[in-house]
C-alpha positions as CSV (number, residue, x, y, z in Angstrom):
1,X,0.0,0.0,0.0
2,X,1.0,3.2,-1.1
3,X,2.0,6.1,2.1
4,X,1.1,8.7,-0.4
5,X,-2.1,10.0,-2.7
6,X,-2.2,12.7,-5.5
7,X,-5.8,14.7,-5.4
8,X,-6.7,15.6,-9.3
9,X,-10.2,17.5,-9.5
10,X,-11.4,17.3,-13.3
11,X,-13.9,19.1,-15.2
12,X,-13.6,18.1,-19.2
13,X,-10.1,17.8,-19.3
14,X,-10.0,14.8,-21.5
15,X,-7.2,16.4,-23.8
16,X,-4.8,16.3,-20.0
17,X,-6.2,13.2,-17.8
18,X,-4.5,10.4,-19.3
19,X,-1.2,11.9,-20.2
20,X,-0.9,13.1,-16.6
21,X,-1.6,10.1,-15.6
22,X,0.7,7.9,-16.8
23,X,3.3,10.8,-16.3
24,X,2.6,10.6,-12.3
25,X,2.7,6.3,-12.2
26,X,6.4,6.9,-14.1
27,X,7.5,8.1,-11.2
28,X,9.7,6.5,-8.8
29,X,7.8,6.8,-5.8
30,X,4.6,4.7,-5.6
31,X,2.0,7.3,-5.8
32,X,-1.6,6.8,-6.0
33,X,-4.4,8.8,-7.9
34,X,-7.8,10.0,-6.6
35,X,-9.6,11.6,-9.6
36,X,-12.6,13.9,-8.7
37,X,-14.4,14.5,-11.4
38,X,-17.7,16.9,-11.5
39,X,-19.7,15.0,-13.9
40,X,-17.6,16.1,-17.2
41,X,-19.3,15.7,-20.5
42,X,-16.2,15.3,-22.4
43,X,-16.0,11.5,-21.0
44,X,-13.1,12.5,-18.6
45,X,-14.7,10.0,-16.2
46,X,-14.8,7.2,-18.4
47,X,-11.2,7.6,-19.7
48,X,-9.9,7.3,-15.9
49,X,-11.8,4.4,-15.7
50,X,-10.9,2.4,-18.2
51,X,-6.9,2.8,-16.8
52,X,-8.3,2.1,-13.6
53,X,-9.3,-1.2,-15.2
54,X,-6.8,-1.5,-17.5
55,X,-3.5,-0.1,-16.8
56,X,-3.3,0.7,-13.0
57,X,-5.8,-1.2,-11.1
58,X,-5.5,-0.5,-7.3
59,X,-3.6,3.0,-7.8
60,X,-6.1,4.6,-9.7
61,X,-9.5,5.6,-8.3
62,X,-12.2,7.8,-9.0
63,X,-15.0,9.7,-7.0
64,X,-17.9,11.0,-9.4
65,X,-20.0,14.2,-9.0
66,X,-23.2,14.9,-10.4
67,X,-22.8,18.9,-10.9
68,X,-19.7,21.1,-11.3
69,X,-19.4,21.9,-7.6
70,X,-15.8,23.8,-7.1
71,X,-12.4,23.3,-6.5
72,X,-12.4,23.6,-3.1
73,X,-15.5,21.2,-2.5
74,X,-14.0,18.6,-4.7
75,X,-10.3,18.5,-2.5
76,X,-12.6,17.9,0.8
77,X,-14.5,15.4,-0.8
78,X,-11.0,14.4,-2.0
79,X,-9.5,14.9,1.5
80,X,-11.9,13.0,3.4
81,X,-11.6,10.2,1.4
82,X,-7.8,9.7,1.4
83,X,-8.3,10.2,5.3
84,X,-10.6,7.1,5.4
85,X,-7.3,5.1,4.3
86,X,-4.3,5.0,5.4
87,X,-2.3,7.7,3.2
88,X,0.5,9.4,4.8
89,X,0.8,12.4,2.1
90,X,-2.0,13.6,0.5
91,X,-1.2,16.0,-2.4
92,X,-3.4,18.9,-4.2
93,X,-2.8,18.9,-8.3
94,X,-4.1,20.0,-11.6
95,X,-4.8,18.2,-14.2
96,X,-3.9,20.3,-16.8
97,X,0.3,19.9,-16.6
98,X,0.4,24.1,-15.2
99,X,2.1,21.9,-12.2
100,X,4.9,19.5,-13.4
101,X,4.3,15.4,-11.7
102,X,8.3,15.5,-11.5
103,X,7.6,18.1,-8.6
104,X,5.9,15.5,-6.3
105,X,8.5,14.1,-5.6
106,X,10.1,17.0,-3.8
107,X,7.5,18.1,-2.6
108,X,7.0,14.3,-0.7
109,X,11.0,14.8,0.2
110,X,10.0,18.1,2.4
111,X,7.1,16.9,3.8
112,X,9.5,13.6,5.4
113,X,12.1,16.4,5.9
114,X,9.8,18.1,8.5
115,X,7.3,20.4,6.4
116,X,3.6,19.7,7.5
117,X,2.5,21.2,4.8
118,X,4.6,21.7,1.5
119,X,3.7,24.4,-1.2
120,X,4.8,24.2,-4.8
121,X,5.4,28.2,-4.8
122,X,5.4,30.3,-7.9
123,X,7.0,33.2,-5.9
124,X,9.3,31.6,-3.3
125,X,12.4,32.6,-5.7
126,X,11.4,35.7,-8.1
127,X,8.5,35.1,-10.4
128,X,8.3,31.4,-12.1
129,X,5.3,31.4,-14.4
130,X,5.5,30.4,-17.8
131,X,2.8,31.3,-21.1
132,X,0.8,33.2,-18.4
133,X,0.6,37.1,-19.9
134,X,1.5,39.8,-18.1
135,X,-1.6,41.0,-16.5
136,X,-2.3,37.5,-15.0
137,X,0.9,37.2,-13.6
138,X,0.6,40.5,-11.8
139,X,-2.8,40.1,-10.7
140,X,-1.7,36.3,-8.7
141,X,1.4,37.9,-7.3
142,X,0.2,41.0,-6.0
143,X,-2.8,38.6,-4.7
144,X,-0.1,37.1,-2.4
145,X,1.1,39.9,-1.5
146,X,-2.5,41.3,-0.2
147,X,-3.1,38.0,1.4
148,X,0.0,38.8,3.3
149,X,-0.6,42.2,4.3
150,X,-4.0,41.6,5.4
151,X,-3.5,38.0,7.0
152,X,-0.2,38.7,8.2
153,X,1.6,35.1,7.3
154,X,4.6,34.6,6.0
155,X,3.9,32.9,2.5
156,X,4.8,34.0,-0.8
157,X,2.3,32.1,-3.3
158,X,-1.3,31.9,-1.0
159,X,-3.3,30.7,-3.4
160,X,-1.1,27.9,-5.0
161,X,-2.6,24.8,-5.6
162,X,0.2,22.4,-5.5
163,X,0.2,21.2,-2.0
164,X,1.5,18.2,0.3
165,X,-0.1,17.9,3.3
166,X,0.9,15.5,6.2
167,X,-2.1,13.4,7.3
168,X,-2.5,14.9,10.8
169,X,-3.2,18.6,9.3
170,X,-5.8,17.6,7.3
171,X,-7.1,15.4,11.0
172,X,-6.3,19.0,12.8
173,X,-8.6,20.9,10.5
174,X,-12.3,20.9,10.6
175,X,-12.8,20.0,6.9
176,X,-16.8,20.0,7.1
177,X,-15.8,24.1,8.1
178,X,-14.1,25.0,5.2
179,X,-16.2,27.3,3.3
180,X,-14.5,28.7,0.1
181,X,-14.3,26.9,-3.3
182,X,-12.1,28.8,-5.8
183,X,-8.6,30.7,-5.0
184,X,-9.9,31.5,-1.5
185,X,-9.7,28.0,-0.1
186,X,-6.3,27.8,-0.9
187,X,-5.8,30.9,0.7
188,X,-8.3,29.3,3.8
189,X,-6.1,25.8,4.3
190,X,-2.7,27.8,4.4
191,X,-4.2,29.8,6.8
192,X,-5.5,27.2,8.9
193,X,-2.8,25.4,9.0
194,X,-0.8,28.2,10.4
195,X,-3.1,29.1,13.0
196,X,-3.1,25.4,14.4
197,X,0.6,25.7,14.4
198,X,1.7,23.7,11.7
199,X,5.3,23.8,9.9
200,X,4.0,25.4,6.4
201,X,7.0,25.4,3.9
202,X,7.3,26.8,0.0
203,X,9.6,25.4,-2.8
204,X,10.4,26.3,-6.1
205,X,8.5,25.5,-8.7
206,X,8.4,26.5,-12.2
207,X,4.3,27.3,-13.0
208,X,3.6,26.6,-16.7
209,X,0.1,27.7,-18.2
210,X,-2.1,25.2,-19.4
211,X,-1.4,24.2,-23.5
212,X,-4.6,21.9,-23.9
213,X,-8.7,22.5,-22.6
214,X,-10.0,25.5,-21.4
215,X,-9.3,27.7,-17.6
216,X,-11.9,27.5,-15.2
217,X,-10.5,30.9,-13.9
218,X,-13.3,33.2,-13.6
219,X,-13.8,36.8,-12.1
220,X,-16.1,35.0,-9.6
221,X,-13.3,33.3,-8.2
222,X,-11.0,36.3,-7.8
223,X,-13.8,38.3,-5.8
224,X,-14.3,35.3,-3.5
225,X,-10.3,35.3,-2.7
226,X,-10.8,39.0,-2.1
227,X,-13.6,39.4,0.4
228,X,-12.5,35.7,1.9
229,X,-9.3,37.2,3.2
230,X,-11.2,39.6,4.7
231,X,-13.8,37.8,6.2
232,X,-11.0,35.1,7.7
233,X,-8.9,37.8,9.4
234,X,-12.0,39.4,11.2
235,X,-12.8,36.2,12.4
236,X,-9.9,35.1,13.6
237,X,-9.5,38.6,15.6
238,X,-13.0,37.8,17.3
239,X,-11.8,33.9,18.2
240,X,-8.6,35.3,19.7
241,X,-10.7,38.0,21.8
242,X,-13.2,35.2,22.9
């Protein structure tokens, strides 16, 4: 059995699933896959399945969603499964290649090093984004950079979403309680992690825009991650009065 499991919410990213797939069971470590899909029409579901069957039976699974539901919605789902087994590591990744599978290795390496939770960071050392243009890049950086001011932690990329986390964060953390879906739940577990005293850690990692299928970035998102910092820094002031 496996210590370690790699998260992959889908919605229609048929052109990505299987090539990802068979790029993270190339690895050396003996990772295994949850895919959460949110009922794609593209037949994302059925292509996972039939490696499941085929290819990588018992490292390969899938949990199916009627309805696109969110990111963040579809890692607790994801999280609360791995939790019901025995997994040691439990990573966040896209499907879509924008993080490299090579990374999860070192990202595994810090979390046994010591790191509770290990970010792949964009923004740990300069600014390592590839095929994103200009305005996007500025707008995710200087998003970290009001997430710090306003939330006063010490990490450079707050919304990544390449992410270890050793099993007894994701125990610590009420997951049911975790109310944001889109760049604010990233934001949300870092900062929940901190505040339950947890080593948090960022490497390197080079960020490359998706080439194939279509962004589920929307301006929805970025006004959730917006008023959700807010919203988590006022409470937290009130808990810490009480």
């Amino acid at each position: 059995m496996s210590d370690s499991v790699v998260i992959i919410p889908t919605y229609n990213e048929i052109e990505n699933i299987e090539r990802i797939l068979h790029k993270v069971f190339s690895l050396p470590v003996d990772f295994h896959v949850l895919v959460v899909d949110d009922g794609s029409p593209d037949g994302t579901a059925d292509a996972v399945k039939r490696l499941a069957d085929d290819l990588y039976a018992g490292r390969l699974h899938i949990e199916e969603r009627k309805g696109k539901l969110g990111l963040g919605t579809a890692y607790i789902h994801g999280f609360k499964w791995a939790l019901a087994k025995s997994y040691d590591y439990i990573f966040e990744m896209d499907a879509d290649f924008s993080h490299n599978p090579e990374d999860l290795v070192r990202l595994r390496e810090a979390a046994i090093g010591g790191g509770d939770m290990v970010i792949g960071s964009r923004y740990i050392q300069g600014v390592n984004v590839v095929n994103w243009p200009m305005s996007r890049v500025l707008m995710s950086y200087f998003a970290s950079v009001y997430v710090r001011s306003i939330m006063r932690i010490n990490i450079q990329d707050a919304t990544a979403g390449f992410v270890c986390f050793r099993r007894k964060v994701l125990e610590a953390i009420a997951l049911e309680n975790v109310r944001f879906v889109g760049y604010a739940f990233q934001i949300e577990m870092k900062f929940k992690a901190i505040e339950y005293g947890f080593h948090v850690i960022e490497i390197p990692i080079i960020f490359t825009d998706r080439t194939l299928g279509e962004s589920k970035m929307s301006p929805k998102i970025f006004k959730e991650a917006f008023w959700g910092v807010i919203q988590l820094k006022l409470e937290s002031l009130f808990k810490k009065r009480r």
